[in-house]
VMD Tcl script that draws the C-alpha trace (Angstrom):
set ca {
  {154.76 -2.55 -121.99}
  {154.14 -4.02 -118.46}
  {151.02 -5.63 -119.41}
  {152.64 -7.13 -122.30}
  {155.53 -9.03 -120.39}
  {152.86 -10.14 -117.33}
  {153.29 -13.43 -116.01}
  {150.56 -16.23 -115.24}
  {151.62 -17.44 -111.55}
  {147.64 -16.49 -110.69}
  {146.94 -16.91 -107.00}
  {150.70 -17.85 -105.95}
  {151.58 -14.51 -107.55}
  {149.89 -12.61 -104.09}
  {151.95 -14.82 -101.83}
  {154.14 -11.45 -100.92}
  {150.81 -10.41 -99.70}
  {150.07 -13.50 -97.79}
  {153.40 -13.44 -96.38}
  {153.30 -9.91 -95.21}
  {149.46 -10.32 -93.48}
  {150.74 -13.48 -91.61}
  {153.78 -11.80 -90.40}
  {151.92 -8.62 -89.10}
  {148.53 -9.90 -88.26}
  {149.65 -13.55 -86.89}
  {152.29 -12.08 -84.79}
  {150.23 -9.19 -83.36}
  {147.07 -11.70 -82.76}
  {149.82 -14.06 -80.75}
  {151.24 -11.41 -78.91}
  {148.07 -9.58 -78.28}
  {146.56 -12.71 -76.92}
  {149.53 -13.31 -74.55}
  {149.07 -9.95 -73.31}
  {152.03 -8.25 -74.46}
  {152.46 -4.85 -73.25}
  {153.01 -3.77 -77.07}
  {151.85 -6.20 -79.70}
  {152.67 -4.89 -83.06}
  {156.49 -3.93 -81.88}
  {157.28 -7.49 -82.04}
  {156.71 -7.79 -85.17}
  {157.48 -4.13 -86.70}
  {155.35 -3.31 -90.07}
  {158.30 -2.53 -91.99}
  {160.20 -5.71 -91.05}
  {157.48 -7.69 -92.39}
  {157.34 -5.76 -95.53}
  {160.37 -6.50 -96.57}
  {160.58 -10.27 -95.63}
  {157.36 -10.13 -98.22}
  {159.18 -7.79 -100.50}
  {162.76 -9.76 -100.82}
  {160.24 -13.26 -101.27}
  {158.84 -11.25 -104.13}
  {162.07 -10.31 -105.98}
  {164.11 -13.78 -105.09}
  {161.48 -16.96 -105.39}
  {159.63 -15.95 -108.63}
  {161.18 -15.46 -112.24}
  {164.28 -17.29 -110.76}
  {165.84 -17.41 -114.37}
  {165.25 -14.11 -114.86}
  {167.97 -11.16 -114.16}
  {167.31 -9.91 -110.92}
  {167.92 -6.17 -111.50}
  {165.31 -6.67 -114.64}
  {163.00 -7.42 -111.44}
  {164.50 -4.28 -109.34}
  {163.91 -2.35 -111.77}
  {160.36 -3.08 -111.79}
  {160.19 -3.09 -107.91}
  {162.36 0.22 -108.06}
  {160.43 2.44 -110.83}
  {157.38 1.72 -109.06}
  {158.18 2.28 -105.66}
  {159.88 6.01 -106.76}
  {156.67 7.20 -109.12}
  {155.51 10.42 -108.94}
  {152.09 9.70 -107.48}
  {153.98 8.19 -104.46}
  {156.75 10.55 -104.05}
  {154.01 13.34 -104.15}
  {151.93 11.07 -101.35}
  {155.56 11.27 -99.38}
  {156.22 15.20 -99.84}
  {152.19 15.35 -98.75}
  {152.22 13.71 -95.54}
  {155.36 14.57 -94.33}
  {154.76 18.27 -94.38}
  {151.52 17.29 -93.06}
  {153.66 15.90 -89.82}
  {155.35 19.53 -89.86}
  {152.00 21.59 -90.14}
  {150.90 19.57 -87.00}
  {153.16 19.86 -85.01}
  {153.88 23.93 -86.39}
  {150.02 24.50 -84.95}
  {150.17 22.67 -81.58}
  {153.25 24.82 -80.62}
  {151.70 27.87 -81.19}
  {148.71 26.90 -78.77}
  {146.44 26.11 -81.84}
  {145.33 22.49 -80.81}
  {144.57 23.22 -77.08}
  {142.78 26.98 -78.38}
  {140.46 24.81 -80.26}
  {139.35 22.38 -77.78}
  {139.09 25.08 -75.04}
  {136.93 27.06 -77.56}
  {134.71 24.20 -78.39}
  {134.34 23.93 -74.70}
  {133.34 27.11 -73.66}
  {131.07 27.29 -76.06}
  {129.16 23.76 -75.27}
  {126.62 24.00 -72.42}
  {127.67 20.99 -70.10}
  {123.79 19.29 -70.86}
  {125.37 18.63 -73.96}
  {128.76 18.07 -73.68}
  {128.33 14.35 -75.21}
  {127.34 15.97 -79.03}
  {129.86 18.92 -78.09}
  {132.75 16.14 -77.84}
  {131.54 14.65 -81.33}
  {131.87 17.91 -83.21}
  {135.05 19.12 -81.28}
  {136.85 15.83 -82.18}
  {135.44 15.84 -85.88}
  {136.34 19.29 -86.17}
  {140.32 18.56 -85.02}
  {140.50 15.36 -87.31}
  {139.47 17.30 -90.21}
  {141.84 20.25 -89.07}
  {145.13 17.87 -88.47}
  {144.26 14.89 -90.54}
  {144.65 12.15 -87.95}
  {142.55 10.21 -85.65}
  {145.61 9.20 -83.38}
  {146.57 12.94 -82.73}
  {142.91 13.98 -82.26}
  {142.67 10.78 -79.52}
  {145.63 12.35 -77.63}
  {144.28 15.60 -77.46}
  {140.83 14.98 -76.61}
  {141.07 11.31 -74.58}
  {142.07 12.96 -72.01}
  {140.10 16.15 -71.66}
  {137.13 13.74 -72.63}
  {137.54 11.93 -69.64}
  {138.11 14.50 -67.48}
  {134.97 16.03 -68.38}
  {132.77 13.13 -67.61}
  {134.37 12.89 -64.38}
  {133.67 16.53 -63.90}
  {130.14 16.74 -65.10}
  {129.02 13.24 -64.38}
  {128.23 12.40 -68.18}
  {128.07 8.77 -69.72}
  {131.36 7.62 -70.16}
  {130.41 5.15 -72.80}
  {128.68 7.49 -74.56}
  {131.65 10.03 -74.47}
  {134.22 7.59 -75.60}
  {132.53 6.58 -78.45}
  {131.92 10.53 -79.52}
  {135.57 11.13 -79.04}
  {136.69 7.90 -80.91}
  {134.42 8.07 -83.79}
  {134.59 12.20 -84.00}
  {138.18 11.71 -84.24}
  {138.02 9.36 -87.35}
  {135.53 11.76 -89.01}
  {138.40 14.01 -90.28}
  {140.70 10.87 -90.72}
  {139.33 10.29 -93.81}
  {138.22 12.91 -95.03}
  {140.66 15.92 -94.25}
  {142.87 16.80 -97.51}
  {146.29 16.71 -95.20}
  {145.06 12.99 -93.87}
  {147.23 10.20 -94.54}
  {144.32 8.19 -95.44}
  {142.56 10.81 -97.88}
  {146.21 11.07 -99.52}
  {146.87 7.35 -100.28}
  {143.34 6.88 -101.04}
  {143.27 9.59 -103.92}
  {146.91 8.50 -105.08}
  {146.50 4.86 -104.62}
  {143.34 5.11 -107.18}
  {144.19 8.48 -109.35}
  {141.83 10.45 -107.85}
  {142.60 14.56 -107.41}
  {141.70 15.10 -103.41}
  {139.40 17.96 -103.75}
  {137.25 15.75 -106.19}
  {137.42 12.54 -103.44}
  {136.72 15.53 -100.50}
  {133.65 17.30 -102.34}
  {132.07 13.76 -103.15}
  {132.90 12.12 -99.56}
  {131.30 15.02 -97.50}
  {128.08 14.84 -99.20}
  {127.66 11.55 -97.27}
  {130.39 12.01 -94.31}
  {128.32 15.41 -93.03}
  {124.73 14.42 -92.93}
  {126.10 11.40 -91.23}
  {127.82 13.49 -88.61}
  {124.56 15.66 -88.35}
  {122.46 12.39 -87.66}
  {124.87 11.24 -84.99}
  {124.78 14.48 -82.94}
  {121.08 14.83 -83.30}
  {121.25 11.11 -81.80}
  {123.41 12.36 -78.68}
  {121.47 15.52 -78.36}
  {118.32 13.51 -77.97}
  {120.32 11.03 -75.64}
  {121.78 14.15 -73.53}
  {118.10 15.68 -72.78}
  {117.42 13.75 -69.71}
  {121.12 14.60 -68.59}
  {120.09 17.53 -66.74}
  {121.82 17.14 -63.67}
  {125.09 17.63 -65.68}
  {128.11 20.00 -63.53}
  {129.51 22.74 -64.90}
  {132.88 22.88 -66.22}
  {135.11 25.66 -66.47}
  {136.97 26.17 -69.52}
  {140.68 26.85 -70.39}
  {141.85 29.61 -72.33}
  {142.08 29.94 -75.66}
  {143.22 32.39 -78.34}
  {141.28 33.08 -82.04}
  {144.39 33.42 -83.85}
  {146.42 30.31 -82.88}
  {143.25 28.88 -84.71}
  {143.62 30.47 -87.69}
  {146.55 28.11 -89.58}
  {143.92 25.40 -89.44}
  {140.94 27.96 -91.47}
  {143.18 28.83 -93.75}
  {144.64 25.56 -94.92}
  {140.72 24.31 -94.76}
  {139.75 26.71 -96.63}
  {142.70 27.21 -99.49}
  {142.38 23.24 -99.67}
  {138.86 23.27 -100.24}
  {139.28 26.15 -102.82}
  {141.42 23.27 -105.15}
  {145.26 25.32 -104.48}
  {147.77 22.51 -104.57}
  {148.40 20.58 -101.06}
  {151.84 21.24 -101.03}
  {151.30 25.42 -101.30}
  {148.66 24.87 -98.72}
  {150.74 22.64 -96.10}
  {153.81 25.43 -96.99}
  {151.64 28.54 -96.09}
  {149.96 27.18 -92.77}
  {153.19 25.66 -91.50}
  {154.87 29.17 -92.52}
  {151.55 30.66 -90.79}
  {151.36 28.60 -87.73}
  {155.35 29.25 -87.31}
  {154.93 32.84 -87.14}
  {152.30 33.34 -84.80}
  {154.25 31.11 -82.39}
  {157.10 33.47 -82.39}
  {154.78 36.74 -82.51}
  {153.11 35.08 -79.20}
  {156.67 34.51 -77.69}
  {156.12 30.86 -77.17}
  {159.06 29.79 -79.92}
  {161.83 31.28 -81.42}
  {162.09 30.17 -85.21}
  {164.95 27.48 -84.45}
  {161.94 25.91 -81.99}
  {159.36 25.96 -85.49}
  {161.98 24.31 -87.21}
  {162.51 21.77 -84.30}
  {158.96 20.81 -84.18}
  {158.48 20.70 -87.89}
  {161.39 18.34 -88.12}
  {160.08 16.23 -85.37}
  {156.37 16.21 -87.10}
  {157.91 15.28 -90.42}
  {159.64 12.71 -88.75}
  {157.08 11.08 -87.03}
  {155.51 10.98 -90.49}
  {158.59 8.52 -92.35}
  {157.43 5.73 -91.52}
  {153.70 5.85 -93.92}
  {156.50 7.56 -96.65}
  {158.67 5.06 -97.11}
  {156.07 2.01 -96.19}
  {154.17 3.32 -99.59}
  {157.26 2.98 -101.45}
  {157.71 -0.51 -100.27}
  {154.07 -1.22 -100.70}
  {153.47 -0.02 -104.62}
  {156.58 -1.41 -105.60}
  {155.12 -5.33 -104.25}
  {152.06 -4.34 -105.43}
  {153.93 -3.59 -108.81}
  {155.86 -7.00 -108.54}
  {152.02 -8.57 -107.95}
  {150.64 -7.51 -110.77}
  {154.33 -8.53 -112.83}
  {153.06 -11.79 -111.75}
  {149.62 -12.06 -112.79}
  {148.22 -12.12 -108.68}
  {146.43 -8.75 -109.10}
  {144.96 -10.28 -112.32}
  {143.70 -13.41 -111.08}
  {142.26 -11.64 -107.81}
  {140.28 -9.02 -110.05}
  {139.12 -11.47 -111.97}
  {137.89 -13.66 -109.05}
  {135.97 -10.53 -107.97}
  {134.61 -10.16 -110.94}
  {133.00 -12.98 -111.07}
  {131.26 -11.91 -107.87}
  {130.24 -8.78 -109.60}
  {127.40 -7.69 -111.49}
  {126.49 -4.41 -111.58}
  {128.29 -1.11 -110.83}
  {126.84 -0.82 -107.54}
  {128.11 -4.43 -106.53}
  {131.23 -3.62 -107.67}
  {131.17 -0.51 -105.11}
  {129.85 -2.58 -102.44}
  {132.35 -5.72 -102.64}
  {135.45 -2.34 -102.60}
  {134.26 -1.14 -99.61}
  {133.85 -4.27 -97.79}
  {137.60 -5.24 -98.90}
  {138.24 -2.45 -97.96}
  {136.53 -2.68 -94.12}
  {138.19 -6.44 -93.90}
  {141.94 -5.56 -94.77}
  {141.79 -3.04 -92.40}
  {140.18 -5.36 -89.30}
  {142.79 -7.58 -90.53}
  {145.62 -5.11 -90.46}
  {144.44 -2.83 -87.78}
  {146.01 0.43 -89.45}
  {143.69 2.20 -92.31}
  {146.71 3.79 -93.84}
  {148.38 0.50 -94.55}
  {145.24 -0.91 -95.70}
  {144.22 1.50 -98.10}
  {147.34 1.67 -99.70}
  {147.32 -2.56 -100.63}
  {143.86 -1.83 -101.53}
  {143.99 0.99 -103.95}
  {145.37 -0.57 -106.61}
  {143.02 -3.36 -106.77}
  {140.31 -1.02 -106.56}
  {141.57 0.94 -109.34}
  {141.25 -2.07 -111.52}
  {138.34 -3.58 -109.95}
  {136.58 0.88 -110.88}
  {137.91 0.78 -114.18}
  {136.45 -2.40 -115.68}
  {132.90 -1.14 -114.04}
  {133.58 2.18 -114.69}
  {133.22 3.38 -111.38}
  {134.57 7.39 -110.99}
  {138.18 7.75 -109.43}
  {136.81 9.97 -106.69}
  {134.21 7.14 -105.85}
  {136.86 4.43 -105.33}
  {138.94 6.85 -103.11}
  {136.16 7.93 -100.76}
  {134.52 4.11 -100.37}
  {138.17 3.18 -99.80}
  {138.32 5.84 -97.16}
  {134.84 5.18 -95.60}
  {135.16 1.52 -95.27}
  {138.98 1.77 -94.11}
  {138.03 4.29 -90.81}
  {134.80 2.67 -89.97}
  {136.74 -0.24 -89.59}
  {139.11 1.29 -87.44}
  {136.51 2.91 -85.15}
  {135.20 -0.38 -84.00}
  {137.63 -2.90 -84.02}
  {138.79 -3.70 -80.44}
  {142.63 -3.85 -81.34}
  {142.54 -0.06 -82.89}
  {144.84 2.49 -80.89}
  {142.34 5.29 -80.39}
  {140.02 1.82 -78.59}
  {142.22 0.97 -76.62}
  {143.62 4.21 -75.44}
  {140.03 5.26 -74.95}
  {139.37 2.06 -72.69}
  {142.60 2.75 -70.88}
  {141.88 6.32 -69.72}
  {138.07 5.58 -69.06}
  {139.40 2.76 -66.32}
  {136.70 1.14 -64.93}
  {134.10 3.87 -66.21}
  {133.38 2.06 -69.05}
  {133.97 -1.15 -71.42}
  {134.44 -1.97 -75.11}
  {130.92 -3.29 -75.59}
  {129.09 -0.49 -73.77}
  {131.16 2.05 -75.96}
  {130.29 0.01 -79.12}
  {126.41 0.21 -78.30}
  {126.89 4.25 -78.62}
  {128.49 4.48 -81.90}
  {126.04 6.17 -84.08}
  {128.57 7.47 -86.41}
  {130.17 4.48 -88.25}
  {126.45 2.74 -88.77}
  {124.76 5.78 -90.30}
  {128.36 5.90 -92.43}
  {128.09 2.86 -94.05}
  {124.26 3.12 -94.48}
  {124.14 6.14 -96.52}
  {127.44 4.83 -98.44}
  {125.59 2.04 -99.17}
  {122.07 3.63 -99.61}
  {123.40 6.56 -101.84}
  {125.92 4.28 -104.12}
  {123.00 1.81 -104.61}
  {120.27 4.85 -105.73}
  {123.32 6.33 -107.78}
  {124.07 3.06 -109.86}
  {119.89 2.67 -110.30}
  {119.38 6.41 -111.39}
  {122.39 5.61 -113.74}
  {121.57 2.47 -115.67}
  {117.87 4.18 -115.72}
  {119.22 6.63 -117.56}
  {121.11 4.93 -120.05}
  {117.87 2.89 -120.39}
  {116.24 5.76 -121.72}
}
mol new
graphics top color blue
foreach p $ca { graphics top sphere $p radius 0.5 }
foreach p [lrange $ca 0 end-1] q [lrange $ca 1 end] { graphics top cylinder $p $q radius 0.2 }
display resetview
């Protein structure tokens, strides 16, 4: 029915876009240049959404009946793939925050710690951060809980600053995109129709031997650091660790996110009060508070599928596939040209949640007329989106690396040790390519 009553506006149908990206990303490059304290608050996310979303709804169709054009805007915005994405990272938020008041965040990195000798504390950081991301599904809480211990350790033991803020950064945006309670992983599999255990299973087959190249790289790099102190680790306790196994593992096993997110927030909750360090009025606090910190990428989805929805009303999303298209010529190309949309609306946006949800749906239709597989689309999206993030000098976990490392370090010595986001993109790029051959060969046959 939609397709039927599209209009033709062709490029001026993704002015709302347009609109949006010079509102965010012109007023955060200003502000950013004029060294504002806090460049994106002047021009909030949300504000500029909606300044693109009423332009959308008022300037084209003007004869039309604007609730004909709400309703559009309003039945996509409310779907069921995006109020599932809502329900999903919200009680995310909660799980979070349910585990780090038991103890379960700070058991983890003491753990890792103890376990690590200090020769190779570098590789130790890598894992330890990759193993949190994937655990709490976000690169910004992973930064805050191992920036600082990071940096306290290479004081401690004398290590290479550079090299240990580039294993914390990019360690913590190894689970970003690729944990199954990540806000990125979640609009990625949504935005494109992909089930998240499919879009996990595929994306770890390249995300893990990446991971194992890049601490093999730091190991080799950490062999001559034999002079490195010893650091005493804090304490930690097995079974604060445990919510984080379980919804790993009952994820991985293909039970429904929301079960899984229910049980380890239920989980996490009651080993906090069997420890003594809440009472059950103190889970619910903290699970409010996590849910809440989690609104925002809720309700910015909404606003975002429903312009995306009014885009593709009129005729934008057609005219930019078809301009791809024309760029296009194989299945592996097609790949290729998502992932570096991908990596660019991200640098451009410098937040890979937003970015993956605006790209999603052109992906979608971009994968469908080349027949790419759902789970593809999501975990290229996902790969492109976080390797952008890890190296683009704007990114929160850069800049709050850069700001605890003080004069320890700088942004292009911590660029020069990131392993992680190079080897990525190569075997994305090496495996989709050998993929697409061994396919067409095939058919040939």
């Amino acid at each position: 029915m939609e397709k039927e009553t599209r209009k033709n506006y062709g490029a001026a149908g993704l002015l709302p876009l347009l609109i949006f990206l010079l509102l965010y990303v012109g007023c955060l490059a200003v502000f950013t240049i004029k060294g504002a304290k806090d460049p994106s608050s002047y021009m909030p996310r949300q504000v500029a959404i909606l300044i693109a979303l009423v332009f959308a709804l008022i300037f084209f169709e003007p004869r039309s009946k604007f609730s004909k054009k709400m309703d559009l805007y309003l039945n996509n915005a409310g779907n069921a793939g995006v109020m599932n994405l809502a329900l999903i990272v919200m009680m995310a938020g909660g799980f979070s925050s349910a585990v780090t008041l038991s103890g379960g965040q700070s058991s983890i990195v003491n753990l890792g710690v103890s376990l690590i000798p200090s020769q190779f504390l570098v590789p130790g950081i890598f894992l330890i951060s990759a193993i949190i991301s994937l655990c709490i599904g976000t690169s910004t809480g992973t930064i805050v809980t191992m920036a600082p211990v990071t940096f306290s350790l290479v004081a401690a033991a004398h290590l290479n600053a550079g090299m240990a803020g580039a294993a914390v950064i990019t360690g913590s945006y190894f689970g970003d995109g690729l944990s199954m309670i990540g806000g990125t992983t979640i609009s990625a599999a949504a935005g494109v129709g992909s089930p998240m255990k499919d879009k996990f299973l595929w994306q770890i087959k390249i995300a893990a031997p990446a991971a194992i190249l890049t601490i093999i790289a730091y190991t080799l790099m950490s062999l001559n650091n034999g002079g490195a102190h010893h650091v005493a680790a804090g304490s930690y306790n097995i079974i604060t660790i445990l919510p984080y196994l379980a919804v790993l593992v009952l994820a991985a096993v293909g039970m429904d996110v929301v079960i899984v997110l229910a049980l380890g927030t239920v989980m996490a909750s009651a080993i906090g009060i069997f420890f003594g360090k809440a009472n059950i009025f103190d889970c619910a606090k903290a699970i409010g508070n996590g849910m809440e910190s989690m609104f925002w990428l809720a309700i910015f989805a909404m606003m975002v599928n429903g312009m995306v929805a009014l885009m593709r009303y009129y005729g934008g999303i057609d005219w930019l596939v078809h301009v791809f298209t024309k760029r296009i010529h194989s299945k592996a190309s097609c790949e290729a040209l998502i992932g570096i949309l991908s990596f660019c609306v991200t640098g451009a946006i410098v937040n890979n949640n937003i970015s993956v949800l605006i790209t999603s749906p052109i992906a979608r239709e971009l994968g469908d007329e080349y027949k790419v597989d759902r789970k593809v689309l999501a975990g290229i999206i996902s790969i492109f989106a976080v390797t952008a993030s890890m190296v683009i000098p704007q990114d929160s976990a850069m800049m709050m690396t850069l700001q605890l490392a003080g004069k320890s370090t700088n942004y292009l010595d911590l660029i020069r040790y990131m392993f992680y986001p190079v080897i990525l993109m190569a075997l994305t790029f090496g495996i989709n390519y050998f993929s697409a051959k061994k396919s067409t060969l095939s058919k040939a046959e």
